[in-house]
N, C-alpha and C positions, 0 to 999 in steps of 0.2 A: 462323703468327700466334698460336694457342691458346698455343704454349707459350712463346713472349716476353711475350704479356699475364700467362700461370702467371710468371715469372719476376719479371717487374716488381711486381705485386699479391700473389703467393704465396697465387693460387687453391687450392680445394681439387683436388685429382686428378679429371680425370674431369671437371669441371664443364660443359664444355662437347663432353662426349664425341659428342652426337647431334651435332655440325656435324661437316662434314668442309671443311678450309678447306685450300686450295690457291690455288697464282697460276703465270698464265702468263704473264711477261714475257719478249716476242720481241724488244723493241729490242736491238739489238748492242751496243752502245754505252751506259756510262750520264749520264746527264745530269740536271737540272733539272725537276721539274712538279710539281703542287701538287696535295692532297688535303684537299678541302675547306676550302680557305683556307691550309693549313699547306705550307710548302715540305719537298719530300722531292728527293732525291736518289739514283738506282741509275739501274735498268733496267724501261721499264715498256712494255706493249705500244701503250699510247694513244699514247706518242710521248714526247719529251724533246726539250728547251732546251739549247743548250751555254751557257746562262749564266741568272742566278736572274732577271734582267729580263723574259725572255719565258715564264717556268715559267709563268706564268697560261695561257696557250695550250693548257696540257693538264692537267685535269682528272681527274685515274685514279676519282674517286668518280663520275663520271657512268658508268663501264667496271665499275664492281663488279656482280656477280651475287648476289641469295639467294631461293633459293627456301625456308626455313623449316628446311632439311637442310644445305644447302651455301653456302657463302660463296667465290665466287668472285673473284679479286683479281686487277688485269692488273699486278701488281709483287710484291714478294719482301719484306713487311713487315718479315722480320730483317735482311733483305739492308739496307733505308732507316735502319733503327735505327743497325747499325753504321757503313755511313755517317756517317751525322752526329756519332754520338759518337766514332768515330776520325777526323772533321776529312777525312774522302778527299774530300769535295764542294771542297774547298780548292784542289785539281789544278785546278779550272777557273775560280776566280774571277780571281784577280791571280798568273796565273804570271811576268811579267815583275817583279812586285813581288818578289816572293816569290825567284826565282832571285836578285834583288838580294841581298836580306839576308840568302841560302845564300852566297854568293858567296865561299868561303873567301879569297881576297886581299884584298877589300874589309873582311870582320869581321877577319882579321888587321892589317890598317893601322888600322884603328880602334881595336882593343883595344892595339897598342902605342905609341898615342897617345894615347888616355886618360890614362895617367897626367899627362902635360905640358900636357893640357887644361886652361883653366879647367872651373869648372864651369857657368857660366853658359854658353858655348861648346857645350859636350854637351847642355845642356838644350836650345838654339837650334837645332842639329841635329836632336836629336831630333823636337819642335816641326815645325822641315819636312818632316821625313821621315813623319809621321803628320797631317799637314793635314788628309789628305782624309778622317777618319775618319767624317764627318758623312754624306757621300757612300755609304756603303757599305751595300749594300743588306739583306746577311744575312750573318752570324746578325741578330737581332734587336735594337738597343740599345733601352734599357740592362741587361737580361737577358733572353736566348734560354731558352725552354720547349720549342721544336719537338717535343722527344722525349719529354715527359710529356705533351703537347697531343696526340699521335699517340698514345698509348698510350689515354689517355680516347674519344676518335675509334673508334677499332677495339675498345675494351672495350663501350660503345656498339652498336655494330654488333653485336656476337657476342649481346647483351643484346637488340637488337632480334628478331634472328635467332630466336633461341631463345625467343623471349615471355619473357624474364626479366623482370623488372621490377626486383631486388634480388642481388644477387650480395657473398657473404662474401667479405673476403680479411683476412692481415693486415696492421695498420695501419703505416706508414712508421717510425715512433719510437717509443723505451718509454714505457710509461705512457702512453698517450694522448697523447702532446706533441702540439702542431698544427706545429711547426719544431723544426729544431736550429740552432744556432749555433754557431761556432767562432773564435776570434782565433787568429790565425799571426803569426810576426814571425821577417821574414828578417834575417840578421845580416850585415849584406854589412863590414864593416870594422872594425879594430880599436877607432874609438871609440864602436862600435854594441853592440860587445861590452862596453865600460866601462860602457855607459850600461844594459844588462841589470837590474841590480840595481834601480837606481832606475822602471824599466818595468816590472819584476816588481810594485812595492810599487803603483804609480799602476794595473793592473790592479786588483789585490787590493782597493784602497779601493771601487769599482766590484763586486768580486763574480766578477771575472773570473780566468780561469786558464790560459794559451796554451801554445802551443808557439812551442819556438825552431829554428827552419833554421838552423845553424851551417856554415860553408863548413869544411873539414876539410883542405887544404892552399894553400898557397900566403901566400894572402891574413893572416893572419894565428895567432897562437899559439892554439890549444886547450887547456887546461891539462886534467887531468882533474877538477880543483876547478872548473872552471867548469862541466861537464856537472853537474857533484853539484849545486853552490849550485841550478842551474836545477829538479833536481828534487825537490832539498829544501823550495822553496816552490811545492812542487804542480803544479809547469808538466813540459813533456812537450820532450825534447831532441829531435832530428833532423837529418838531414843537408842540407845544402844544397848540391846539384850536386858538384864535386870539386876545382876551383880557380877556378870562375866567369866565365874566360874566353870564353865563348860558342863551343866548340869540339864540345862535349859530341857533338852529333848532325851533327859536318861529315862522317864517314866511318864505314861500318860498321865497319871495322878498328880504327880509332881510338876509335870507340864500345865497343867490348865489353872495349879492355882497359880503358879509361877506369870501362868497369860492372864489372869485376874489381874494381878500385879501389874504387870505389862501395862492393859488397860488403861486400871488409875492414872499412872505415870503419864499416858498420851495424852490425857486429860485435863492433867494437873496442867502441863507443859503446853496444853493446846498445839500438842505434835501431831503430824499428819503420817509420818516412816516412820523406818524403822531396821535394824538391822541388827540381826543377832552376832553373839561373840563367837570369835573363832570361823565364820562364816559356817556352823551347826545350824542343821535344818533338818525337817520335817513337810516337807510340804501339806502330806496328807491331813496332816494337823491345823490347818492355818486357819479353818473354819472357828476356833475359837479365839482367833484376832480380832480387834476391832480398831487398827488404823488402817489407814487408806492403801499403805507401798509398802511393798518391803522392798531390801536391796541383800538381802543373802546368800543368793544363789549366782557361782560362776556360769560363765558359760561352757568353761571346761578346767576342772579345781583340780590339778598333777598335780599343784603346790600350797594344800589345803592338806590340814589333817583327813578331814572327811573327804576323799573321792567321789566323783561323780562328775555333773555338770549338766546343766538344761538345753544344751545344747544348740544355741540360738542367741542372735545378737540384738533380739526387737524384744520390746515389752511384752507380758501374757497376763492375762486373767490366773487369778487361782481363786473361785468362787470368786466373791466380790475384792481380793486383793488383789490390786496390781505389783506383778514382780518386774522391777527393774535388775536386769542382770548384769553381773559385774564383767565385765567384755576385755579388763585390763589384766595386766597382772598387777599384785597388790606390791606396794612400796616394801611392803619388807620382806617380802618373799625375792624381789630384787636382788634387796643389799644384802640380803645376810643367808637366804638358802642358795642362790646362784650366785654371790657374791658378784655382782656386776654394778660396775658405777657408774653405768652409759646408759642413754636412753635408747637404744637401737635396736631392745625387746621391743618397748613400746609404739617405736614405729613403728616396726613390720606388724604389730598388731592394728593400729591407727588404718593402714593402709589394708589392711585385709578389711577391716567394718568398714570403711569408707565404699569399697567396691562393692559391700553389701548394703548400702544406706542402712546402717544400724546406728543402735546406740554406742557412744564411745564415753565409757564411763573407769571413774579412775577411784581406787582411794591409798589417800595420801594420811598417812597418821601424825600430827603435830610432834608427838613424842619422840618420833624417830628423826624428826625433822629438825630439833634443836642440836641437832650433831651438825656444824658446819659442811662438813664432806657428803653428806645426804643430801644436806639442804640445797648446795651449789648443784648438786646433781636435778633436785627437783625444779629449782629454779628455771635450767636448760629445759626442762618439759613445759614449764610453762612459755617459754619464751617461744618452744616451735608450736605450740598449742594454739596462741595469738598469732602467729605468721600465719596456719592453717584455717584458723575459723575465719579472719578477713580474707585471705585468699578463694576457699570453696564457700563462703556464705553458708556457713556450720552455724548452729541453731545452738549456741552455750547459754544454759539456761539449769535452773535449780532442777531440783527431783523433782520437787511437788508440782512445778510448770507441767512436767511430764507427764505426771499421773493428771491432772486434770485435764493435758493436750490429750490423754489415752482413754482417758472414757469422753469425753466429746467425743470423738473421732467415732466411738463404741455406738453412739444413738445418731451418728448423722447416716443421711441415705440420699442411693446418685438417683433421680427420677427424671424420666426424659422430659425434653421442655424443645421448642421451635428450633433454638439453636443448638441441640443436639443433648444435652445433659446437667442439669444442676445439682447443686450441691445441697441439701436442705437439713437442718438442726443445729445443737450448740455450735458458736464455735464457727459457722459456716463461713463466714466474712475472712476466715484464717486458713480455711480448707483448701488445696488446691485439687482441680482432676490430673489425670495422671492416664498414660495408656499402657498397658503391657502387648508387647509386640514381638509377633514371632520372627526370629532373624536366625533362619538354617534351623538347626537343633536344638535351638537357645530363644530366654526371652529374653526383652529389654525392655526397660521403661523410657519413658517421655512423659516429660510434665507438659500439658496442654498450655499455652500460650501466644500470644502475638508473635512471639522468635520461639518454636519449639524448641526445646532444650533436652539432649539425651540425657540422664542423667547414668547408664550404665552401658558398657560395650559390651 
């Protein structure tokens, strides 16, 4: 537990060295129960749910131990972490669903039918095929926390534990940001890719500077003047899956040479992300990547073919990949599965990661955006986008900023110094301290400064 709260926070060493924290979870099997309001998923000895409806039934924070030395736990707090952020609680919600839309014959007859679809037709489909998204009980809509709500929970705890009252760590983003922000735009077709240019200039008016997920075979021409244009107006190139077919993760075999492929492409392109089609993942798989990010995983996907969601609004390690998660809802699950042409999803979601200082990440598709009526709509997102990032001093900045702001942050360390704590490794001159602070039954943060600044109530 100490040293996933050290990881998440980038406590100083040792901080919590007088606890000794251990868990004994006896259940065989893992399942469903809830801590302290938050749904977790493993093995816990209080007991488990085979489904998230009856997790209320067990409690594991009634089953905690401390006596001022030891924090005893009846589950495996890293064991529940990765859980959630590798989506394995997924095994038990909708496996009938779920073998569905695995079902290599069924996404084969679809995908070679697609093309002779209308498109109203695939939308209609789709539409049925995700009805019941209202229905579903977790991850959380319209963004899942679970896994920074668990980390404050047990940061808490060890803070109680210990009579702390105040505990250093440092802070999530440079400079003191309170969020970061991100635009992506997947490029799913040849007139997604004509329309580049003119997407580039309608960011830039706004302030703004994306990246572009380019599909790399099949689908359409690549030139390598189009890589350039994209990053000669400051935007960030990337790959998009490997021909978009929805195949990517039907077979191991199939998968690794398909990530061979992958590979080259990140190569050729001198691309750093990455992001699969259909937002289809595997995480358990990602050891056979070799770029730096990926961006495939929701935070909570009710309006993804593939369910699930990593359930969390910060960046995370998956082996040496950093996953940045997509914390928004996607543009076209907007206009054409919700059929909504406001942005006032995206607020309420804006404002839910803002009070989490998370990532606020978007993607916007070019293709869908050459429709006037879309585009006036995205337009207004970007117009409150730039009112917000000058208003809170929001950190809008590329992917790959991030993934290199995320492993800095990975090797720096707080070691005390005269005036109370420094900051030492990459990056350090960018790092702010930060306090987590206990206020009643809640923490808060404060960024350390000449005017200390809360940054959460």
């Amino acid at each position: 537990m100490i040293r996933a709260l050290s990881d998440y926070y980038r406590l100083p060493a040792g901080l919590f060295s007088g606890i000794a924290s251990n868990s004994d979870s006896a259940s065989a099997e893992a399942g469903f129960f809830q801590f302290s309001g938050s749904v977790c998923y493993g093995r816990n000895r209080t007991g488990v749910s085979a489904n998230v409806a009856g997790s209320g039934q067990f409690d594991a924070a009634k089953d905690v131990r401390c006596n001022g030395q030891a924090i005893q736990l009846p589950f495996e707090f890293a064991e529940v972490i990765d859980n959630l952020r590798m989506e394995r609680y997924q095994r038990k919600m909708t496996p009938g669903r779920k073998s569905f839309a695995a079902s290599e014959p069924v996404r084969r007859v679809y995908y070679f039918l697609r093309e002779w679809l209308p498109v109203w037709v695939r939308r209609q489909l789709q539409q049925v095929y995700l009805r019941d998204w209202k229905e579903l009980p977790f991850p959380i809509w319209p963004v899942d926390f679970t896994v920074d709500a668990l980390h404050e929970k047990f940061l808490r705890l060890a803070m109680e534990t210990s009579g702390t009252k105040k505990v250093p760590f440092i802070w999530f983003w440079p400079e003191g940001a309170p969020n970061c922000l991100i635009m992506t735009h997947d490029v799913e077709t040849s007139a997604g890719r004509d329309f580049t240019p003119t997407l580039m200039q309608l960011d830039a008016r706004y302030g703004i500077k994306a990246s572009y997920q380019v599909v790399p075979e099949e689908r359409y021409l690549v030139p390598a003047e189009y890589a350039q244009q994209i990053r000669d107006g400051g935007c960030e190139f990337n790959v998009h899956d490997l021909s978009h077919d929805g195949r990517l993760y039907q077979a191991k075999k199939m998968f690794l040479q398909r990530a061979g492929k992958i590979n080259e492409h990140i190569k050729k392109f001198n691309a750093r992300g990455f992001r699969a089609g259909v937002m289809y993942r595997n995480l358990d798989w990602y050891g056979a990547y070799e770029f730096s990010y990926d961006m495939s995983v929701p935070s909570v996907a009710h309006l993804e073919p593939q369910r699930g969601g990593c359930c969390t609004v910060m960046p995370f390690f998956v082996g040496n990949v950093l996953e940045l998660p997509l914390t928004t809802t996607q543009d076209y699950s907007l206009f054409y599965i919700l059929n909504d042409r406001t942005i006032d999803l995206w607020k309420t979601q804006l404002e839910i990661i803002r009070q989490k200082n998370g990532l606020m990440s978007f993607i916007a598709h070019p293709d869908y955006l050459i429709n006037s009526r879309n585009r006036k709509v995205y337009e207004s997102l970007l117009a409150y986008l730039q009112q917000m990032v000058a208003r809170e001093k929001i950190w809008a900045t590329l992917p790959g900023d991030v993934d290199r702001w995320w492993r800095a942050r990975a090797q720096m360390q707080l070691v005390p110094c005269e005036s109370g704590w420094e900051i030492v490794g990459p990056e350090k001159e960018r790092a702010r301290l930060a306090y987590a602070v206990l206020d009643g039954d809640r923490v808060t943060y404060e960024i350390a400064g000449p005017a200390r600044e809360k940054v959460r109530g």
